[in-house]
PyMOL Python script that loads the backbone (N, CA, C, O; Angstrom):
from pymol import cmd

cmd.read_pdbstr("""\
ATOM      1  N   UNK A   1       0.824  -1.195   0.000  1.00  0.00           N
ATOM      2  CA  UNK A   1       0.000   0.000   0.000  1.00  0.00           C
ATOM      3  C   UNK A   1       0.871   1.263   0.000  1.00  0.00           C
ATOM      4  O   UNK A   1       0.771   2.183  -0.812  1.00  0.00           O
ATOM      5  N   UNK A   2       1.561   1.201   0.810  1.00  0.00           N
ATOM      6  CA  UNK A   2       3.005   2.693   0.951  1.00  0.00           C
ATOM      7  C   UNK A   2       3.106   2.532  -0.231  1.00  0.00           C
ATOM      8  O   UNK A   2       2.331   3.300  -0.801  1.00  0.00           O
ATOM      9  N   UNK A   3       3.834   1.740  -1.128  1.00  0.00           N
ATOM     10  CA  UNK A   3       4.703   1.376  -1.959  1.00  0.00           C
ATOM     11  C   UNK A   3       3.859   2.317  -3.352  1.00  0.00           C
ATOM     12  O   UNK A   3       4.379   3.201  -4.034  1.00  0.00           O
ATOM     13  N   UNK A   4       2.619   1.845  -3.449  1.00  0.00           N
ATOM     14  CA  UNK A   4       1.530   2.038  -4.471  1.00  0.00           C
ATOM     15  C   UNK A   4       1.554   3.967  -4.406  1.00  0.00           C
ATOM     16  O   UNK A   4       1.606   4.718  -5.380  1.00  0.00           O
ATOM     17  N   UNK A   5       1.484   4.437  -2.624  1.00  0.00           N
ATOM     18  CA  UNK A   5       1.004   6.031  -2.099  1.00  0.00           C
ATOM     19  C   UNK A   5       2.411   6.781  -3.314  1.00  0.00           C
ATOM     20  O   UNK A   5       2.184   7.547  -4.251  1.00  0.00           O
ATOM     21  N   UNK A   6       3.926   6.193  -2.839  1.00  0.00           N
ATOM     22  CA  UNK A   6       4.954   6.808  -2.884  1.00  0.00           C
ATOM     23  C   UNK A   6       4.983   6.617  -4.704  1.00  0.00           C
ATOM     24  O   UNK A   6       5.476   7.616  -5.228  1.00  0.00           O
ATOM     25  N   UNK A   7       4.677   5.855  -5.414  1.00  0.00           N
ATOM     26  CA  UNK A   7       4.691   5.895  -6.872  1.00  0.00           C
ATOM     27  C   UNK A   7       3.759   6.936  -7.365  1.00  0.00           C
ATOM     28  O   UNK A   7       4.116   7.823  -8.140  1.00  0.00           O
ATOM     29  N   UNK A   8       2.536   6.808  -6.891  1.00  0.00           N
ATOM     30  CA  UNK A   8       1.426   8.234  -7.062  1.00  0.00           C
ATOM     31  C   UNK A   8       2.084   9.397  -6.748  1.00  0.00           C
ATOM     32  O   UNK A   8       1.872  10.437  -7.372  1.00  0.00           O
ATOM     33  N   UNK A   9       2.707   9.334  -6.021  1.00  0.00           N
ATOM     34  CA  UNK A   9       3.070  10.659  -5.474  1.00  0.00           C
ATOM     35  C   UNK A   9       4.176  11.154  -6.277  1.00  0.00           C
ATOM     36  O   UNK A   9       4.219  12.300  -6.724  1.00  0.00           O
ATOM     37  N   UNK A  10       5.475   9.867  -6.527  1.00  0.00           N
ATOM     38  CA  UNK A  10       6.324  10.595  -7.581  1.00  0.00           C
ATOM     39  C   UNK A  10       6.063  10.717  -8.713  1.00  0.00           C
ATOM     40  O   UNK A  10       6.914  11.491  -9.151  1.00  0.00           O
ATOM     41  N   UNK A  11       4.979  10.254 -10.001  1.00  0.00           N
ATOM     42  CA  UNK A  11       4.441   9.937 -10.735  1.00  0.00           C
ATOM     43  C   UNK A  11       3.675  11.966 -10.781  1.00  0.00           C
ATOM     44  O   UNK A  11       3.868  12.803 -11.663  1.00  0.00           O
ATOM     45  N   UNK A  12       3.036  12.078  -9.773  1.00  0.00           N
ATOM     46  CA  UNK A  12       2.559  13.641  -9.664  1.00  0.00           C
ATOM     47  C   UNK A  12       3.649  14.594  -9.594  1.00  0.00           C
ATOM     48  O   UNK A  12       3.429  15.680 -10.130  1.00  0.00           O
ATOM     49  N   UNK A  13       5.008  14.381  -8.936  1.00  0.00           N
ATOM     50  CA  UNK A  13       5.579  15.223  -9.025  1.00  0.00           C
ATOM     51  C   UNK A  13       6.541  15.007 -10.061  1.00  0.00           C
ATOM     52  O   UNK A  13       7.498  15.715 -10.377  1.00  0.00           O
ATOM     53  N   UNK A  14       6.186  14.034 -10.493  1.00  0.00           N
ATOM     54  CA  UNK A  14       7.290  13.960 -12.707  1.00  0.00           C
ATOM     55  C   UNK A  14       6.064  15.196 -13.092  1.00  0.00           C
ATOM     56  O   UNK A  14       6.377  16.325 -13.472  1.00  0.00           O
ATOM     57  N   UNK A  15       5.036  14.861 -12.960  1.00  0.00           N
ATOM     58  CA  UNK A  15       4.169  15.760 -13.416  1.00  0.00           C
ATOM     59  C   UNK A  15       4.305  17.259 -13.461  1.00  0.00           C
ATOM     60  O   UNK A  15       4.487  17.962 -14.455  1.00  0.00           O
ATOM     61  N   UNK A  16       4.176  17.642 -12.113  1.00  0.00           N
ATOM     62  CA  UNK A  16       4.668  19.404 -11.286  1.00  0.00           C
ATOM     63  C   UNK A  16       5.549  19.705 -12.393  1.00  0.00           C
ATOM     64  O   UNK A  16       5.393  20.670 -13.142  1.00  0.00           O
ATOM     65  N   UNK A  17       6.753  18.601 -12.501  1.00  0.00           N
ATOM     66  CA  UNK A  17       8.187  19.083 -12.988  1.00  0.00           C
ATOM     67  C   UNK A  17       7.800  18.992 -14.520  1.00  0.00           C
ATOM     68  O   UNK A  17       8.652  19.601 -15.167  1.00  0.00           O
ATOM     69  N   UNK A  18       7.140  18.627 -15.067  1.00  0.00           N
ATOM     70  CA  UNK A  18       7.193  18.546 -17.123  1.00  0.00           C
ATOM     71  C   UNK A  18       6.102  19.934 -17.106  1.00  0.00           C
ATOM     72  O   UNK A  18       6.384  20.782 -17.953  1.00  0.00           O
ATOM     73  N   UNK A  19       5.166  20.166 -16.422  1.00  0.00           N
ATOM     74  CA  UNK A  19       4.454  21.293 -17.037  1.00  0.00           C
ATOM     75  C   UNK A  19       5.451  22.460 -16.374  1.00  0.00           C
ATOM     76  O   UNK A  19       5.878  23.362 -17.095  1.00  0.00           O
ATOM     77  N   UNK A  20       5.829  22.379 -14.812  1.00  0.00           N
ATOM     78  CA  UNK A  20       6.851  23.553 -14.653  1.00  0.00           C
ATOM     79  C   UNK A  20       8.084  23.959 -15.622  1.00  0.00           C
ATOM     80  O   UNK A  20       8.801  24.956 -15.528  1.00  0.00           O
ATOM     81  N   UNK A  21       8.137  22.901 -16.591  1.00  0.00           N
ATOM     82  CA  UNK A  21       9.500  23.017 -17.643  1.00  0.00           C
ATOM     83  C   UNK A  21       8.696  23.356 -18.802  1.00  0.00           C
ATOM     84  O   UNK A  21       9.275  23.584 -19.863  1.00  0.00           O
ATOM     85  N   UNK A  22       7.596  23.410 -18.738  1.00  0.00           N
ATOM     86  CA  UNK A  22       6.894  23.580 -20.195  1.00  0.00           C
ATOM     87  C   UNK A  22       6.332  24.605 -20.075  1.00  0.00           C
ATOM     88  O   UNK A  22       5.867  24.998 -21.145  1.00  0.00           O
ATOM     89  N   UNK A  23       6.122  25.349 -19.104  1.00  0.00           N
ATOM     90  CA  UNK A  23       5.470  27.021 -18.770  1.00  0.00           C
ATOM     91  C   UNK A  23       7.203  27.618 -18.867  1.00  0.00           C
ATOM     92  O   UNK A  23       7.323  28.484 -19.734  1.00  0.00           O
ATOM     93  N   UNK A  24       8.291  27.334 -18.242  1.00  0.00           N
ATOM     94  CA  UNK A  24       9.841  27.761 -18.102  1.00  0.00           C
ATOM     95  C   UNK A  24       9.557  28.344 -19.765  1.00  0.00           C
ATOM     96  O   UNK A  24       9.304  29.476 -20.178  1.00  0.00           O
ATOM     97  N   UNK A  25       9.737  26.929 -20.531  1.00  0.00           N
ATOM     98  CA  UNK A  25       9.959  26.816 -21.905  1.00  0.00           C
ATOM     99  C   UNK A  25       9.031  27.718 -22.744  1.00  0.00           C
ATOM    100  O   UNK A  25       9.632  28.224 -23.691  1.00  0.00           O
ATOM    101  N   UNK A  26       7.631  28.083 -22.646  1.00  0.00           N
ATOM    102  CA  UNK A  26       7.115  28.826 -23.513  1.00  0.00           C
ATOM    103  C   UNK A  26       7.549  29.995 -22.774  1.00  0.00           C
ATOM    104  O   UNK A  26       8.173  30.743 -23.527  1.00  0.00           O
ATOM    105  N   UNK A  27       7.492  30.280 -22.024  1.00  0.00           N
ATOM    106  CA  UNK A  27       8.057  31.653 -21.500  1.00  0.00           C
ATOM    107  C   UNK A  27       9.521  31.833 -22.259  1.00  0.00           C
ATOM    108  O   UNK A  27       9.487  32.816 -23.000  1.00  0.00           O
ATOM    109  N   UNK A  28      10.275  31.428 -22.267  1.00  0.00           N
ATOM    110  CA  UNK A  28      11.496  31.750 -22.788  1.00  0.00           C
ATOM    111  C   UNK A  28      11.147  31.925 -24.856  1.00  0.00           C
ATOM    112  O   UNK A  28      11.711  32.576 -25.734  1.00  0.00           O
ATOM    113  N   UNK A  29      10.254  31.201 -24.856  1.00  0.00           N
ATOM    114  CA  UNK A  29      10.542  30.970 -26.146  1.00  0.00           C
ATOM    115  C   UNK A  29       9.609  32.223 -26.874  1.00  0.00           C
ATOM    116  O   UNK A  29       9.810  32.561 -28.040  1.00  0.00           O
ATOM    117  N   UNK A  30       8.772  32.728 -26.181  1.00  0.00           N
ATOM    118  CA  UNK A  30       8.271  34.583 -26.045  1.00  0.00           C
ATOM    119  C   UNK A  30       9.248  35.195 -25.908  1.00  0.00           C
ATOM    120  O   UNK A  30       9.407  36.091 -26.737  1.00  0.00           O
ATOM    121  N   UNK A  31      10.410  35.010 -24.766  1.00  0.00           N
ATOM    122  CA  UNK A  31      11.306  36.277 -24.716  1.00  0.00           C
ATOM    123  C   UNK A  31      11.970  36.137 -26.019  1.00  0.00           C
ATOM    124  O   UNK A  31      11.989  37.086 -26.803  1.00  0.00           O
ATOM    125  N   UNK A  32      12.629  34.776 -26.354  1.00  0.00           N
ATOM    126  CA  UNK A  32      12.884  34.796 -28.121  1.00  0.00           C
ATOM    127  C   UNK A  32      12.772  35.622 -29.345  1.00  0.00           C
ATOM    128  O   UNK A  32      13.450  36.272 -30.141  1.00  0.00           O
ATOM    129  N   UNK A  33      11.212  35.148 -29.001  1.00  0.00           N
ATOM    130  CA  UNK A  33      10.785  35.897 -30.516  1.00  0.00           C
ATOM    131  C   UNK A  33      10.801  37.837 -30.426  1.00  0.00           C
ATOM    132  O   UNK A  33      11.229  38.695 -31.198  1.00  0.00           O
ATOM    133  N   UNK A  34      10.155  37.890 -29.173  1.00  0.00           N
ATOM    134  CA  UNK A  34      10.688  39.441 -29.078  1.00  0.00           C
ATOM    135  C   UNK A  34      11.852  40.267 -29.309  1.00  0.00           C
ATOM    136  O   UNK A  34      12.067  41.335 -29.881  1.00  0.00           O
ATOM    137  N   UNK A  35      12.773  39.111 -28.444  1.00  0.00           N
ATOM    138  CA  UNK A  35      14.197  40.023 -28.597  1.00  0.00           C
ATOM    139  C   UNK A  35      14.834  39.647 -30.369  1.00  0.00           C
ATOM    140  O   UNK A  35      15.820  40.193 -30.864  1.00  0.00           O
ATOM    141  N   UNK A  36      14.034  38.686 -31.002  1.00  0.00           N
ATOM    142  CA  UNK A  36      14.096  38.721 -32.295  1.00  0.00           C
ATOM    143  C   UNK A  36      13.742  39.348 -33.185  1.00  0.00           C
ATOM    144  O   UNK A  36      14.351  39.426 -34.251  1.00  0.00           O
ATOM    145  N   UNK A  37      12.537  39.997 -32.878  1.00  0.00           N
ATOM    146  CA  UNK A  37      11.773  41.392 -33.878  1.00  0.00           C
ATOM    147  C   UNK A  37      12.762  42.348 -33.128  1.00  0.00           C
ATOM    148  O   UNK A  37      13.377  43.069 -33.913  1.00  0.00           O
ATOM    149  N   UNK A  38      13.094  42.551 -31.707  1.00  0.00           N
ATOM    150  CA  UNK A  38      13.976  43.497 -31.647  1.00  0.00           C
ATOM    151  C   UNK A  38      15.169  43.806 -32.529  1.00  0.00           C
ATOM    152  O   UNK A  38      15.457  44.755 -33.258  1.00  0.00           O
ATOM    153  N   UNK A  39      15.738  42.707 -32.214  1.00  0.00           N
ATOM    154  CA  UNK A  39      17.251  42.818 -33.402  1.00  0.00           C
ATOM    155  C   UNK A  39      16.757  43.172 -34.804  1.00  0.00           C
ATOM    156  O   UNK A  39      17.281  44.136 -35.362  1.00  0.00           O
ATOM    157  N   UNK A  40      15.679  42.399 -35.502  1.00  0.00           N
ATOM    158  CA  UNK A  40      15.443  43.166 -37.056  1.00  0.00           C
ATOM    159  C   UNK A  40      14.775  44.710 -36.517  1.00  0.00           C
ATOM    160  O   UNK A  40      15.112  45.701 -37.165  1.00  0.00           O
ATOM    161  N   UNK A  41      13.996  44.859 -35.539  1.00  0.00           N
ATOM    162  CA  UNK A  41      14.200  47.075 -36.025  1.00  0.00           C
ATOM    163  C   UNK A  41      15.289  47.443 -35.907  1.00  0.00           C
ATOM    164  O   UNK A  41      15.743  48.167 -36.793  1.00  0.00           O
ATOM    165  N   UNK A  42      16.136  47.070 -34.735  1.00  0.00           N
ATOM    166  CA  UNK A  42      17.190  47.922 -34.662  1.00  0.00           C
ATOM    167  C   UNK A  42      18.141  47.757 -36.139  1.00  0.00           C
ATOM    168  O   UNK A  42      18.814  48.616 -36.709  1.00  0.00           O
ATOM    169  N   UNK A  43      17.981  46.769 -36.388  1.00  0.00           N
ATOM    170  CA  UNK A  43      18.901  46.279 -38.029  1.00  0.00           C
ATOM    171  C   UNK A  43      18.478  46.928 -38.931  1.00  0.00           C
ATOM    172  O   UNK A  43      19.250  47.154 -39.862  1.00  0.00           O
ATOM    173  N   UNK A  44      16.886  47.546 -38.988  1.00  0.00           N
ATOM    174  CA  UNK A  44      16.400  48.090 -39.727  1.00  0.00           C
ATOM    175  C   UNK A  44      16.692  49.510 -39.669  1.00  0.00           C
ATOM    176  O   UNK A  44      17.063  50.005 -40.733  1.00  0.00           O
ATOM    177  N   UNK A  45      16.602  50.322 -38.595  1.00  0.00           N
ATOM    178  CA  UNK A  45      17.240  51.649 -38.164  1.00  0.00           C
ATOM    179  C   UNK A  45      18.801  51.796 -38.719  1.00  0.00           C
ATOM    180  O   UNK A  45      19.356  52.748 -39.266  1.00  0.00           O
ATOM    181  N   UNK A  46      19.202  50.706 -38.424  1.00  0.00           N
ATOM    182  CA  UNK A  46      21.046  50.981 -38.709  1.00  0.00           C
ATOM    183  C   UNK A  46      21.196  50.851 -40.227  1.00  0.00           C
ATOM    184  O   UNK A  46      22.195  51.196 -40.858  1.00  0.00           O
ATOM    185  N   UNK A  47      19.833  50.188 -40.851  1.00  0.00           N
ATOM    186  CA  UNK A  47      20.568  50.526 -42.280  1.00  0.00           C
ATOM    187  C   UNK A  47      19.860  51.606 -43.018  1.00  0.00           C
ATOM    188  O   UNK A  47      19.930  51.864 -44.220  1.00  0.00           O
ATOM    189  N   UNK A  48      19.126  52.224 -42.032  1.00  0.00           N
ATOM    190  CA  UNK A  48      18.891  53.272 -42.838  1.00  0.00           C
ATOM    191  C   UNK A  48      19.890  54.979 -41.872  1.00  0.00           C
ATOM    192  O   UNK A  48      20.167  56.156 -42.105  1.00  0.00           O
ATOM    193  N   UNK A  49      19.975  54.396 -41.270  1.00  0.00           N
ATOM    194  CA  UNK A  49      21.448  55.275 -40.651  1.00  0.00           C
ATOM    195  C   UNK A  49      22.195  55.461 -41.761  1.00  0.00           C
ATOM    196  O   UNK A  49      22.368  56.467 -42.449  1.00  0.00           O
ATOM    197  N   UNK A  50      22.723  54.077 -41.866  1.00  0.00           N
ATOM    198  CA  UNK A  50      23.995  53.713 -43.016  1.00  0.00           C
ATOM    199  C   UNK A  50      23.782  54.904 -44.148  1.00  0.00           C
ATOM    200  O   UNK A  50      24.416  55.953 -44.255  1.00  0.00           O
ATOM    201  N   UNK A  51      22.611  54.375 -45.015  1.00  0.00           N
ATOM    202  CA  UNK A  51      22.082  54.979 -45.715  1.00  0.00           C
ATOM    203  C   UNK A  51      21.971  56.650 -45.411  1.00  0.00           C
ATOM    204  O   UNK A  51      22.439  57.349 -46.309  1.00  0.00           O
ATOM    205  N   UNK A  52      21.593  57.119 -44.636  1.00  0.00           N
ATOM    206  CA  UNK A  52      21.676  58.224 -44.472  1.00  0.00           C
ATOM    207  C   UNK A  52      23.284  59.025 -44.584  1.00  0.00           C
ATOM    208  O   UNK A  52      23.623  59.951 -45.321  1.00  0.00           O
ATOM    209  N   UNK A  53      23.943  58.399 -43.730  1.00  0.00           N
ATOM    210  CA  UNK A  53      25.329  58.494 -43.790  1.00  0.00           C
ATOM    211  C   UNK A  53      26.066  58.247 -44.960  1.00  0.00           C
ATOM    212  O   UNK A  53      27.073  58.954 -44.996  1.00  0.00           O
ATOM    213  N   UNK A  54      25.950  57.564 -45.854  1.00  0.00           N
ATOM    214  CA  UNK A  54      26.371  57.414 -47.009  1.00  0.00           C
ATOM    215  C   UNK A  54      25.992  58.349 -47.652  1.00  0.00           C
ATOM    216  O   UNK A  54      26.802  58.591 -48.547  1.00  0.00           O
ATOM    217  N   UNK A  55      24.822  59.274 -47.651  1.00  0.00           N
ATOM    218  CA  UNK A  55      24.175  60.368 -48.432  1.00  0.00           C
ATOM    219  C   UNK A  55      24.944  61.531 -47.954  1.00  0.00           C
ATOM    220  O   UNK A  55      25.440  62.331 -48.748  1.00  0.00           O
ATOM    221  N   UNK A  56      25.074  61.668 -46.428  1.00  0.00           N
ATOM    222  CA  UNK A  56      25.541  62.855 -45.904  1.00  0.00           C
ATOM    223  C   UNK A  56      27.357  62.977 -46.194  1.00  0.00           C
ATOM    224  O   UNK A  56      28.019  64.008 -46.078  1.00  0.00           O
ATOM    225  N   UNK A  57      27.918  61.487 -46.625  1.00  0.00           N
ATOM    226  CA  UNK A  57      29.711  61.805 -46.635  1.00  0.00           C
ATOM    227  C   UNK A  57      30.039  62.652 -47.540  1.00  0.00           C
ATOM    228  O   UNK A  57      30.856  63.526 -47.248  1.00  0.00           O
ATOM    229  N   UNK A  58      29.473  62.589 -48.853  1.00  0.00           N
ATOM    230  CA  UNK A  58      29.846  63.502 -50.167  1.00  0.00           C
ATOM    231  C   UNK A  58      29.553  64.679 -49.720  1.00  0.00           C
ATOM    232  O   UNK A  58      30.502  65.411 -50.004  1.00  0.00           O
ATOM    233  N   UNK A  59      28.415  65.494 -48.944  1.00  0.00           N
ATOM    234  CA  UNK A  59      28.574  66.684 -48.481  1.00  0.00           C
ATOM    235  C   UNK A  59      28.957  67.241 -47.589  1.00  0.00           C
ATOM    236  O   UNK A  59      28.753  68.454 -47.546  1.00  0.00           O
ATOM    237  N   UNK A  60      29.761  66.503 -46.374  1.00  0.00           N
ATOM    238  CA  UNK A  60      30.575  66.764 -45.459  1.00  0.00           C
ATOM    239  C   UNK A  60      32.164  66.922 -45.997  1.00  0.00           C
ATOM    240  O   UNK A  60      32.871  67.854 -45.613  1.00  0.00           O
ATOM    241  N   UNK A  61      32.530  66.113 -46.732  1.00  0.00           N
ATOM    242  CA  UNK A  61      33.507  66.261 -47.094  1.00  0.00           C
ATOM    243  C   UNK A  61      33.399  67.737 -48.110  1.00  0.00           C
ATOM    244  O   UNK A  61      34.210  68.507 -47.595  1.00  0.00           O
ATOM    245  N   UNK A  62      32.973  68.196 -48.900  1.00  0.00           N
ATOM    246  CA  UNK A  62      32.640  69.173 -49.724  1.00  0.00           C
ATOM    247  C   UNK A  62      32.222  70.468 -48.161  1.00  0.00           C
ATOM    248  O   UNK A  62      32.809  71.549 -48.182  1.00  0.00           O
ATOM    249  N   UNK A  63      31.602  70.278 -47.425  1.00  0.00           N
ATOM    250  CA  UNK A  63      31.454  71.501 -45.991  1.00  0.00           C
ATOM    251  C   UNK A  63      32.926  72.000 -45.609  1.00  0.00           C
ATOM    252  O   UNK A  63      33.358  73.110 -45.299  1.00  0.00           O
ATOM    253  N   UNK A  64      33.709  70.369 -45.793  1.00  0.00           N
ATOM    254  CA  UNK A  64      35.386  70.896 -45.118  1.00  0.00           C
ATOM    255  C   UNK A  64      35.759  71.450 -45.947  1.00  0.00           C
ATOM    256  O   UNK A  64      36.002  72.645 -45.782  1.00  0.00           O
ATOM    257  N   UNK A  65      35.975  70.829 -47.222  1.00  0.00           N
ATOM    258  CA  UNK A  65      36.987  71.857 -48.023  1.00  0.00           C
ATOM    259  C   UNK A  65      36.397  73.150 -47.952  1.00  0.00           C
ATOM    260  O   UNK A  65      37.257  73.989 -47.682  1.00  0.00           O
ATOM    261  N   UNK A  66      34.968  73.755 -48.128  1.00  0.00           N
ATOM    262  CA  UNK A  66      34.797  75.392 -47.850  1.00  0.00           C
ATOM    263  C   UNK A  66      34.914  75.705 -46.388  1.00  0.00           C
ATOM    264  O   UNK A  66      34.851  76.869 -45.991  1.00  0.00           O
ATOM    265  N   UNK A  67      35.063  74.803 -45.675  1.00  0.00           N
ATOM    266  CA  UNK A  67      36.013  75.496 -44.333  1.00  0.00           C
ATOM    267  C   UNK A  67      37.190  75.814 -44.269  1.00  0.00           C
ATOM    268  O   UNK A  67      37.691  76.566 -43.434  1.00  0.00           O
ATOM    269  N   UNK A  68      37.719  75.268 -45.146  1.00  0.00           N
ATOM    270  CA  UNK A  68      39.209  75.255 -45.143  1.00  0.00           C
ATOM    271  C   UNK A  68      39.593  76.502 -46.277  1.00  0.00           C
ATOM    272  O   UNK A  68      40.525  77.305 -46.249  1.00  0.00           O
ATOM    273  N   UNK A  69      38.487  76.329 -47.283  1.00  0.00           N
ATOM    274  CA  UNK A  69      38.873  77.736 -48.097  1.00  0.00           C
ATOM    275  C   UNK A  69      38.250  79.205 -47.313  1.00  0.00           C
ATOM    276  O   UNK A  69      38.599  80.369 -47.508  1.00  0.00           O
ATOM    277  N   UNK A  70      37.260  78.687 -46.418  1.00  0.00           N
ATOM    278  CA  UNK A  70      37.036  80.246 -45.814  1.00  0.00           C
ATOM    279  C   UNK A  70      38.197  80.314 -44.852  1.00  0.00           C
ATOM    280  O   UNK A  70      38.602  81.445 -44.586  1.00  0.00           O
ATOM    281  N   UNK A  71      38.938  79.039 -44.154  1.00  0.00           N
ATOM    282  CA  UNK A  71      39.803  79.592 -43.105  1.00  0.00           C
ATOM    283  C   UNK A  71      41.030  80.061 -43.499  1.00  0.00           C
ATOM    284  O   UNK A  71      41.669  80.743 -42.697  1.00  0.00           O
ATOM    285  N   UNK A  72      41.627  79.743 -44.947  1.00  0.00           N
ATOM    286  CA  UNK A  72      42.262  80.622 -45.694  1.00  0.00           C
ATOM    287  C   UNK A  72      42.229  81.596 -45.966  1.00  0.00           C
ATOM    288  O   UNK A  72      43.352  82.098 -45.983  1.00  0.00           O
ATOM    289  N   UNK A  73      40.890  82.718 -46.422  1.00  0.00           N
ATOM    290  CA  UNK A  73      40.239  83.938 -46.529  1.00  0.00           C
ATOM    291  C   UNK A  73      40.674  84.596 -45.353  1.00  0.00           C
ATOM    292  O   UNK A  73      41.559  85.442 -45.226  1.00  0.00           O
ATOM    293  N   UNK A  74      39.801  84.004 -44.378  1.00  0.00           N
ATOM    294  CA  UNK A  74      40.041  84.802 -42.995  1.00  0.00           C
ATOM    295  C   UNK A  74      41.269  84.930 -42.517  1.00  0.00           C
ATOM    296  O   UNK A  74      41.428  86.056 -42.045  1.00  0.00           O
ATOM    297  N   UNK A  75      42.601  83.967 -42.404  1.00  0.00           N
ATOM    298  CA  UNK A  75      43.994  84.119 -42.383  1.00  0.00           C
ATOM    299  C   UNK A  75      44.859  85.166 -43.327  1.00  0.00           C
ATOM    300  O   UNK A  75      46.017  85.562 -43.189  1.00  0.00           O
ATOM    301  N   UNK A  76      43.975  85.437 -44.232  1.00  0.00           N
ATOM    302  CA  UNK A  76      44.556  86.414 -45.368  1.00  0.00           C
ATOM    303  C   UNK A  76      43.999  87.354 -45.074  1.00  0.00           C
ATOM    304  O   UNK A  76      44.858  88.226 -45.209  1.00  0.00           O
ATOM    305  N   UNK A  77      42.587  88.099 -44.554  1.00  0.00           N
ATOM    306  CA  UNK A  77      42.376  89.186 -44.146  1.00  0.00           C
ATOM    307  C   UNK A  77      42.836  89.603 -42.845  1.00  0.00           C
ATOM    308  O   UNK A  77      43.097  90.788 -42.637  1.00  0.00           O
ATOM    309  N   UNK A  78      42.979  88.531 -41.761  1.00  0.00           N
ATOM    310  CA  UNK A  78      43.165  89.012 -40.540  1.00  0.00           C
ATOM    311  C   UNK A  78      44.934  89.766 -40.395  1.00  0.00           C
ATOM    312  O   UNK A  78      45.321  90.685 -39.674  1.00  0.00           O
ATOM    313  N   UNK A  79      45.896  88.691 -41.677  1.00  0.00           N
ATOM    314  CA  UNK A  79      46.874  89.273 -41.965  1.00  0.00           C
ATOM    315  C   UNK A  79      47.402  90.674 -42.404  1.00  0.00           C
ATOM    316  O   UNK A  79      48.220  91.446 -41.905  1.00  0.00           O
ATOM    317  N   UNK A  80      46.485  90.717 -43.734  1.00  0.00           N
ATOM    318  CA  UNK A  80      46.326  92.339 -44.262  1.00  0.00           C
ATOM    319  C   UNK A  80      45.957  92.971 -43.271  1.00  0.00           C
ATOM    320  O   UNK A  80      46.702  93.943 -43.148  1.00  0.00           O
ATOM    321  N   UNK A  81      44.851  92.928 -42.129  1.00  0.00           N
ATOM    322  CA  UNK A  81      44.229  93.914 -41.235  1.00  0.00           C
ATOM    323  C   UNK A  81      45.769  94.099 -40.122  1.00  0.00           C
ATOM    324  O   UNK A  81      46.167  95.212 -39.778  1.00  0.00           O
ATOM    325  N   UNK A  82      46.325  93.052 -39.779  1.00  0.00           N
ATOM    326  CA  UNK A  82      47.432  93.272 -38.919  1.00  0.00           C
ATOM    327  C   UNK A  82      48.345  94.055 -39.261  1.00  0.00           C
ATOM    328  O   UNK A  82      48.760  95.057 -38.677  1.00  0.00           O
ATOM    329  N   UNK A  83      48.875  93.287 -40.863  1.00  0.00           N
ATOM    330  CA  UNK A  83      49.780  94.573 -41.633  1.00  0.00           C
ATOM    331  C   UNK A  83      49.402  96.244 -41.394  1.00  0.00           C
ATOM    332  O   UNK A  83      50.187  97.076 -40.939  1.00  0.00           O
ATOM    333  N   UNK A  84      48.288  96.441 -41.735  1.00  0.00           N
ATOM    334  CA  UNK A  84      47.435  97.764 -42.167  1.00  0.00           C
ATOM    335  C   UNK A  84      47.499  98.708 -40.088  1.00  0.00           C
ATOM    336  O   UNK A  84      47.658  99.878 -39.742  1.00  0.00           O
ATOM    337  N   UNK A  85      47.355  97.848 -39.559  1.00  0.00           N
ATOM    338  CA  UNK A  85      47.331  98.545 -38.214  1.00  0.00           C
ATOM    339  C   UNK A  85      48.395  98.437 -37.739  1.00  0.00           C
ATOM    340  O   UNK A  85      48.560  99.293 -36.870  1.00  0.00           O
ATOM    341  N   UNK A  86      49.772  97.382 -37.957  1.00  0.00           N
ATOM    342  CA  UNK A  86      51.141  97.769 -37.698  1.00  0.00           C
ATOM    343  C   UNK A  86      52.293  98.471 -38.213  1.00  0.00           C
ATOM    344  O   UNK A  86      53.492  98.573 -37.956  1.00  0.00           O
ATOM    345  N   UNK A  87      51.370  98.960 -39.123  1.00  0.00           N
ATOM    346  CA  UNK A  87      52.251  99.968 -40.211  1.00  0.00           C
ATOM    347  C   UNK A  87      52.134 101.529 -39.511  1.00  0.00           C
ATOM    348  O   UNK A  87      52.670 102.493 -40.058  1.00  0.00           O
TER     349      UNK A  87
END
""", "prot")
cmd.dss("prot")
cmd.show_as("cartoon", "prot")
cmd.util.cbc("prot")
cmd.orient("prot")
């Protein structure tokens, strides 16, 4: 009779333990798929970053060189103006 109680009883707690691993398991397998649509937006954002950035290099580079030709200008006037007031 014990013998019969203690098989029921572990027999229920194989039980406890396969659905407690099978609620574990769909739970994890939700955090999955989320943090999986996560990674494609963020993948999706970064390539249109990219993209953006690829649009913006040709005119950054073209911003410096007219920085560099106005900071020439201004080195050539601030010169003449120095000349002109140390004379």
């Amino acid at each position: 009779m014990h013998v019969i109680l203690f098989d029921l009883i572990n027999i229920g707690c194989w039980g406890g333990c396969f659905w407690w691993m099978h609620r574990i398991s769909t739970r994890q397998d939700a955090m999955l798929e989320q943090l999986q649509q996560q990674a494609h937006r963020i993948e999706g954002v970064a390539k249109e970053e990219h993209k953006i950035l690829a649009e913006l290099h040709p005119n950054v580079e073209a911003i410096k060189q007219n920085v560099s030709a106005v900071s020439e200008k201004v080195a050539e006037v601030k010169g003449a103006v120095d000349d002109r007031s140390g004379s």
